[in-house]
Structure formats: structure tokens, C-alpha cells
C-alpha atoms as a printed R data frame, in Angstrom:
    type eleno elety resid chain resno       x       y      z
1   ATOM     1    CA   UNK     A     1  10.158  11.244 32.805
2   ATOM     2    CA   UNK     A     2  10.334  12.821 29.738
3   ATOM     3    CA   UNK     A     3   6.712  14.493 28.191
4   ATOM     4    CA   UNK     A     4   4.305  11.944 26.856
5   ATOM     5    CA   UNK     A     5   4.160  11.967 22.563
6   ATOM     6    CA   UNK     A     6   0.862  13.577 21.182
7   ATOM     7    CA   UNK     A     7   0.130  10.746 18.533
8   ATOM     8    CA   UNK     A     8  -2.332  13.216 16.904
9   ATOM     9    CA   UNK     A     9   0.351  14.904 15.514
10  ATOM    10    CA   UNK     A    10   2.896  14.653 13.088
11  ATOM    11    CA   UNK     A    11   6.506  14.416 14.283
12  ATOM    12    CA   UNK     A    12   9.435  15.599 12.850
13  ATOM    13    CA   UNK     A    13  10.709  14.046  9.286
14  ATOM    14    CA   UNK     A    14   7.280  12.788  8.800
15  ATOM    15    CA   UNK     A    15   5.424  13.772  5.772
16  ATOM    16    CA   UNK     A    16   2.337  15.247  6.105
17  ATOM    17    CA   UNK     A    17  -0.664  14.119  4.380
18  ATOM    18    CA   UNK     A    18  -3.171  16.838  3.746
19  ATOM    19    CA   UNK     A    19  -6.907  14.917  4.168
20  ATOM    20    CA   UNK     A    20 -10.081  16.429  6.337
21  ATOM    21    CA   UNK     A    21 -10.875  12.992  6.791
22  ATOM    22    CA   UNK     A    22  -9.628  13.533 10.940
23  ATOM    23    CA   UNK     A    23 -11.724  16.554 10.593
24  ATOM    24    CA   UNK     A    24 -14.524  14.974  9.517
25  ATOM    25    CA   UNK     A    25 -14.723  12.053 11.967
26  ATOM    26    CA   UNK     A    26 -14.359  14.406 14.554
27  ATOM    27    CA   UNK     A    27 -17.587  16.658 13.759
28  ATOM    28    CA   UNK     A    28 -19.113  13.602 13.235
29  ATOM    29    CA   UNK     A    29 -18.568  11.869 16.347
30  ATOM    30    CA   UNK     A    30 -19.368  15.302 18.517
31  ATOM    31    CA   UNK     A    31 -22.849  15.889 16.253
32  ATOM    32    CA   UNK     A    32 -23.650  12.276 17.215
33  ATOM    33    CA   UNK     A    33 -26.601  12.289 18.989
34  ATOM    34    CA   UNK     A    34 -27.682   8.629 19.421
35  ATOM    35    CA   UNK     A    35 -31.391   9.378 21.030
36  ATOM    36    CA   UNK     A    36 -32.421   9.980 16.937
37  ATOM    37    CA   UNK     A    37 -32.452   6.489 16.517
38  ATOM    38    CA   UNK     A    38 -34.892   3.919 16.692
39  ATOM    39    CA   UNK     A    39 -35.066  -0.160 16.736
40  ATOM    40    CA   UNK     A    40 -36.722   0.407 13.255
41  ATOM    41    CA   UNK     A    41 -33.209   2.208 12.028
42  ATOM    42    CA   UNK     A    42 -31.220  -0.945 13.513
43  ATOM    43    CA   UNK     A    43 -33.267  -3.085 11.868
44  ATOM    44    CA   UNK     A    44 -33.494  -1.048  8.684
45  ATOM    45    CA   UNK     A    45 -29.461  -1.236  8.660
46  ATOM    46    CA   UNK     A    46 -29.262  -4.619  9.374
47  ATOM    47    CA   UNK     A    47 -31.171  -5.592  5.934
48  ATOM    48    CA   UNK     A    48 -29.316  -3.201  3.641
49  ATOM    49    CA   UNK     A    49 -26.100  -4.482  1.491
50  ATOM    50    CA   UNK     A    50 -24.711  -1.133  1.673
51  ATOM    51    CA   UNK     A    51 -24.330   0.705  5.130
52  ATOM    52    CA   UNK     A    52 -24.205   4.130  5.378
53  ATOM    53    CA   UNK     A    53 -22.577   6.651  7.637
54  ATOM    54    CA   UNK     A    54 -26.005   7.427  9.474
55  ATOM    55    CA   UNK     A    55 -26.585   3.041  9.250
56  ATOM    56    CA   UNK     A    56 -23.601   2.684 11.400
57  ATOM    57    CA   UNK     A    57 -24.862   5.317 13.892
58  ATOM    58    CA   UNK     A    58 -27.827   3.021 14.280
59  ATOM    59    CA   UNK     A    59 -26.026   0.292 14.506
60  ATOM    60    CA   UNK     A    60 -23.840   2.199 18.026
61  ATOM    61    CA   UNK     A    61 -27.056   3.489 19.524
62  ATOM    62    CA   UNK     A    62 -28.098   2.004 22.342
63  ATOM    63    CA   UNK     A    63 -31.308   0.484 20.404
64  ATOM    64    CA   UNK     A    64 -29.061  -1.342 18.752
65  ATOM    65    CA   UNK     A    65 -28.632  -3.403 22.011
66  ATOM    66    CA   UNK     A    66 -31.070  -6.035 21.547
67  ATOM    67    CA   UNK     A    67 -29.580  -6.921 18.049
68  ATOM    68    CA   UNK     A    68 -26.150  -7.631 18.925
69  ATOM    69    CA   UNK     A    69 -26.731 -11.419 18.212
70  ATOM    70    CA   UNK     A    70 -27.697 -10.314 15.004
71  ATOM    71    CA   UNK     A    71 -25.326  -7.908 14.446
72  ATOM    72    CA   UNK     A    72 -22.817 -10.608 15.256
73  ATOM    73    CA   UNK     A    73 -24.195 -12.941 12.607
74  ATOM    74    CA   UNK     A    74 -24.421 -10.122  9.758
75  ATOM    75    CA   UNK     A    75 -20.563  -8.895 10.824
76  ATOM    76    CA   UNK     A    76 -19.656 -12.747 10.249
77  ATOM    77    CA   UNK     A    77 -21.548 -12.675  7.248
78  ATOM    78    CA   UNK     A    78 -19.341  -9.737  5.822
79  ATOM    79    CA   UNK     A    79 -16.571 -10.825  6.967
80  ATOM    80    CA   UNK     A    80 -16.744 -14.345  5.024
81  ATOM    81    CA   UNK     A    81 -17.653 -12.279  2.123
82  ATOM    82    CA   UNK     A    82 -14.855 -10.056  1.747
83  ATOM    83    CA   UNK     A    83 -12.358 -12.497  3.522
84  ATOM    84    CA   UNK     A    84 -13.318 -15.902  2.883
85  ATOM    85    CA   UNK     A    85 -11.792 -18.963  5.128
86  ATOM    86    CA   UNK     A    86  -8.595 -17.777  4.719
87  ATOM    87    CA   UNK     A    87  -6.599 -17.427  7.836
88  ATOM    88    CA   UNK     A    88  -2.628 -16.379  7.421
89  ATOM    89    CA   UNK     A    89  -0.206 -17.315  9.971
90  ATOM    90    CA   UNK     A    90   2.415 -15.172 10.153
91  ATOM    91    CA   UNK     A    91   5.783 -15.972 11.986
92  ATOM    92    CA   UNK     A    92   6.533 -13.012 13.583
93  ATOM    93    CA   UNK     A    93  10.765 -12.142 13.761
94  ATOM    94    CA   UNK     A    94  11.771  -9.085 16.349
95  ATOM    95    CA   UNK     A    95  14.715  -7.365 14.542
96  ATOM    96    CA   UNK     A    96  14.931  -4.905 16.780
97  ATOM    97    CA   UNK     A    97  12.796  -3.996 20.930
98  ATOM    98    CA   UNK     A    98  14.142  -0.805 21.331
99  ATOM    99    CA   UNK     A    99  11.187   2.028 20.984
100 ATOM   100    CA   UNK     A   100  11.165   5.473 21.540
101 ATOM   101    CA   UNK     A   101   7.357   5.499 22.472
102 ATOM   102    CA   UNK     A   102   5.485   5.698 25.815
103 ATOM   103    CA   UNK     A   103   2.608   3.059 25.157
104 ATOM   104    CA   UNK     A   104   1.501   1.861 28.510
105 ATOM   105    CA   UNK     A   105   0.255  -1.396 27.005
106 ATOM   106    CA   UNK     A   106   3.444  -2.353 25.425
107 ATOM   107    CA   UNK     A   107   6.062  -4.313 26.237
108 ATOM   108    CA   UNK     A   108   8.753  -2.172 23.840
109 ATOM   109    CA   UNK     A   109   7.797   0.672 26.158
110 ATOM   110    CA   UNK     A   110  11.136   2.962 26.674
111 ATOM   111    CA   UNK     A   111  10.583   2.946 30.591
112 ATOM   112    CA   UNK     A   112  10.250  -0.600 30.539
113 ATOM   113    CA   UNK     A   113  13.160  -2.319 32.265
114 ATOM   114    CA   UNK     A   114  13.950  -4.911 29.502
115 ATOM   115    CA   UNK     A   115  16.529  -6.445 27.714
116 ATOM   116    CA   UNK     A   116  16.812  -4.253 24.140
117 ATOM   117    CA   UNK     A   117  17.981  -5.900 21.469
118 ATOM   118    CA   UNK     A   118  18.527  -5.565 17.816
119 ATOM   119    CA   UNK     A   119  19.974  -8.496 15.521
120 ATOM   120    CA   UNK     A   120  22.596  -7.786 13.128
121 ATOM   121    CA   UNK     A   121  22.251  -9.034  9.575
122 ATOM   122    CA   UNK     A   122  23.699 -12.298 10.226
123 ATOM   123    CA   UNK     A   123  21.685 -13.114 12.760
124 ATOM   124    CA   UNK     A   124  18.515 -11.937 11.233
125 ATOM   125    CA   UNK     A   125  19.792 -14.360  8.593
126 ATOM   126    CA   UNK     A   126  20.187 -17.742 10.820
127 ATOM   127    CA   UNK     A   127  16.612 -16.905 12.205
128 ATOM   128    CA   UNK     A   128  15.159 -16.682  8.638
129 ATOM   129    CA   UNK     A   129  16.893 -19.761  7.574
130 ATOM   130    CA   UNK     A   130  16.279 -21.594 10.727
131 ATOM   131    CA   UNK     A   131  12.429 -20.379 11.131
132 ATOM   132    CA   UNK     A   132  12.080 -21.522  6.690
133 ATOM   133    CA   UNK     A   133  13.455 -24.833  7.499
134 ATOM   134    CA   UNK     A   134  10.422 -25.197  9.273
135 ATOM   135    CA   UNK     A   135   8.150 -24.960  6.826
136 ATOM   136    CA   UNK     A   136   6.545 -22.190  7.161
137 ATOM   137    CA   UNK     A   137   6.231 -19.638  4.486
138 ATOM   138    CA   UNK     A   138   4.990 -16.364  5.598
139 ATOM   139    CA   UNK     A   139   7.240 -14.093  7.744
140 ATOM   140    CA   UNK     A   140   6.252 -10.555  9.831
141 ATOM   141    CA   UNK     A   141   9.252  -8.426 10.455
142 ATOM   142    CA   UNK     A   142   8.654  -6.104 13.502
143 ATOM   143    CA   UNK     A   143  10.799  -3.626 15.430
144 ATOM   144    CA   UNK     A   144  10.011  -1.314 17.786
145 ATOM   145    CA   UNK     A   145   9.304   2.287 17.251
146 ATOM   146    CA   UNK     A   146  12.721   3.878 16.919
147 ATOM   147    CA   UNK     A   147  14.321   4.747 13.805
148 ATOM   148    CA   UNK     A   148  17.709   5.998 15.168
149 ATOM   149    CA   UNK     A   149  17.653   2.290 15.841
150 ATOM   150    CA   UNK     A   150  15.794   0.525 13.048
151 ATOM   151    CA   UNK     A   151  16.391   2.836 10.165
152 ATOM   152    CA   UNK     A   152  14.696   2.097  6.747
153 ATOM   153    CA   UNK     A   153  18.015   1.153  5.334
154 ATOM   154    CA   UNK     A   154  17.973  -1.832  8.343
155 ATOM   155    CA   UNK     A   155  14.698  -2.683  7.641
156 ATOM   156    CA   UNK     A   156  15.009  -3.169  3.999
157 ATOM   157    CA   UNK     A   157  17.542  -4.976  4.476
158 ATOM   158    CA   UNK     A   158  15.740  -7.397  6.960
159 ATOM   159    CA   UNK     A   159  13.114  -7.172  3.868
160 ATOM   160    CA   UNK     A   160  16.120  -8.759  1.231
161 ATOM   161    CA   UNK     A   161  17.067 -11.341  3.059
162 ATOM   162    CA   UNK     A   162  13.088 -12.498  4.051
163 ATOM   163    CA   UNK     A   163  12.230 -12.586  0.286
164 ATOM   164    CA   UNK     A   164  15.313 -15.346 -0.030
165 ATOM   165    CA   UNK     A   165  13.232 -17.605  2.308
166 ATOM   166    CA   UNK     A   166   9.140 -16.591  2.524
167 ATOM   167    CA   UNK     A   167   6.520 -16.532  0.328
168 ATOM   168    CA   UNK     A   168   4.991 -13.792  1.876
169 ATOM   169    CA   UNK     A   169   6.541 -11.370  4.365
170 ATOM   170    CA   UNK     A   170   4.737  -8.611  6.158
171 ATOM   171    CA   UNK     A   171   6.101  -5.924  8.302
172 ATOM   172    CA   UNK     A   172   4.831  -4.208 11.530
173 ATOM   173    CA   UNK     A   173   7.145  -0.688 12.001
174 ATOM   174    CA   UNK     A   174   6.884   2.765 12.797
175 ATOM   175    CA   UNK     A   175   5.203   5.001 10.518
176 ATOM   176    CA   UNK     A   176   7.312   5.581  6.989
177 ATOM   177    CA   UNK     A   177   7.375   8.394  4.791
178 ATOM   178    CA   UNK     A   178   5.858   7.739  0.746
179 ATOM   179    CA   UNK     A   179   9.046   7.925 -0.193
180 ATOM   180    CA   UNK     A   180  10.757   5.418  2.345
181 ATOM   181    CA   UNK     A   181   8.357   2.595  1.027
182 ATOM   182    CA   UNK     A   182  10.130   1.515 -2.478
183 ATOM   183    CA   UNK     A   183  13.380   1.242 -0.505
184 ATOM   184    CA   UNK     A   184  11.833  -1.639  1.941
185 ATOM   185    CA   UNK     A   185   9.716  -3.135 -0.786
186 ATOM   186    CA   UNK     A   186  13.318  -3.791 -3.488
């Protein structure tokens, strides 16, 4: 078996994004100490609009425990407020299984024994047309992780032919470059 992917790093012909952001999570989560904190900072958090970084610490320690009911009812709270009712359903089309990953929890895994697959344009076309008829009107295009398979020239191409028959269409691939973006979105 070949060596396992470190997803922490970048992999060749990605573009690198310069942020401390990784950094700063990291120091973070070792400095975390969560002993510091009290019921009264759970509770504290739980009545303030606006959490902070050292509210959400509260919220993890292990006073937090005897909120979680009403942690549960502020989180559904939020989410109402930034989400609303709304619930899309997306119909998800497979262009492509074949994956170049390790992930033991996936199915697309490359040392899993399956059937790999990857639809040519007319065939991504009958699905569309055949999945539209339907009624339905939002569409998520997915492939596996492999771009020697799914390149972004596939993709947006999968992408053209969606637009003809969805509303909406969403799209669950590997990680793309800035630059690959405007060629999928056309």
C-alpha cells in the first residue's frame, strides 16, 4: 500500500494560500486550558448576542455540561436566525467514483474494491434531463478526488450542461486552484 496523504499539506499544483489562521487555531487549542472556566462563564456566554473566542471555550469546558439542553436551544435559535426554514434538497449526480485518496470512511476510497466509473458527456446529459423531468430543480455534481480523472475542463463541462436544466447546481470536488474556479462557474 502506497503511503497515506498528509491532508495538512499542500500537494502539488495546488496554490498556496498564505493565512496564520492554522497557526492560530493551533496555539489556541494547545493554550486551552478548560479548568479556567466556570458555570458563571457558560452562563455568561449563553446570554450574549456576540460570542467570543474565550465564550466558545466556555461553552467546550466541561461546566458547560449541565447546559447542553440549553445550548441546544440557543444553537437552534442561531441557526433559525441566520438560516431560516429553508431546507435545499439537492439531487446529487456522481460524474465520476474514481479517487486518488485514502479516506477510511469513504466509499470512493482507492483500495476499495468497487466498480469506478465516470460518465461521458452524453450520459451526464440523459441523467440531467431524465433527473429535470422530475421536477426537481437543484442539482449537486460530485466526483471523487482525482483530477487525472475529473479534470476542471470535465467538470465544467458537467457545470454547462446542469445550468440547461437546474435552477441551482452545487458541486462537491477536490480542492481547485483560484484560478480553476471561473472556468467551472461559465
Amino acid at each position: 500500500m502506497e503511503k497515506r496523504i498528509d491532508h495538512m499539506k499542500y500537494m502539488e499544483g495546488m496554490e498556496e494560500t498564505k493565512s496564520s489562521v492554522m497557526d492560530q487555531v493551533i496555539s489556541k487549542m494547545e493554550a486551552y486550558d478548560s479548568e479556567k472556566y466556570t458555570a458563571h462563564n457558560v452562563l455568561m456566554a449563553l446570554k450574549k448576542d456576540v460570542l467570543d473566542i474565550e465564550d466558545f471555550a466556555a461553552l467546550l469546558s466541561p461546566q458547560a455540561l449541565p447546559f447542553l439542553e440549553d445550548m441546544a436551544k440557543r444553537a437552534k435559535v442561531e441557526t433559525h436566525k441566520h438560516f431560516g426554514n429553508s431546507v435545499y434538497m439537492f439531487t446529487p449526480i456522481y460524474i465520476s467514483n474514481y479517487c486518488e485518496n485514502y479516506c477510511i470512511y469513504c466509499g470512493f476510497n482507492r483500495y476499495n474494491k468497487i466498480k469506478r466509473a465516470r460518465l461521458n458527456a452524453d450520459e451526464i446529459e440523459k441523467e440531467m434531463k431524465c433527473i429535470a423531468s422530475t421536477g426537481l430543480q437543484e442539482i449537486l455534481i460530485l466526483t471523487g478526488e482525482s483530477r487525472s480523472m475529473s479534470d476542471v475542463s470535465y467538470i465544467g463541462e458537467a457545470c454547462k450542461i446542469a445550468k440547461k436544466y437546474f435552477k441551482v447546481v452545487g458541486l462537491e470536488v477536490y480542492p481547485m486552484n483560484s484560478d480553476e474556479y471561473p472556468y467551472v462557474l461559465r
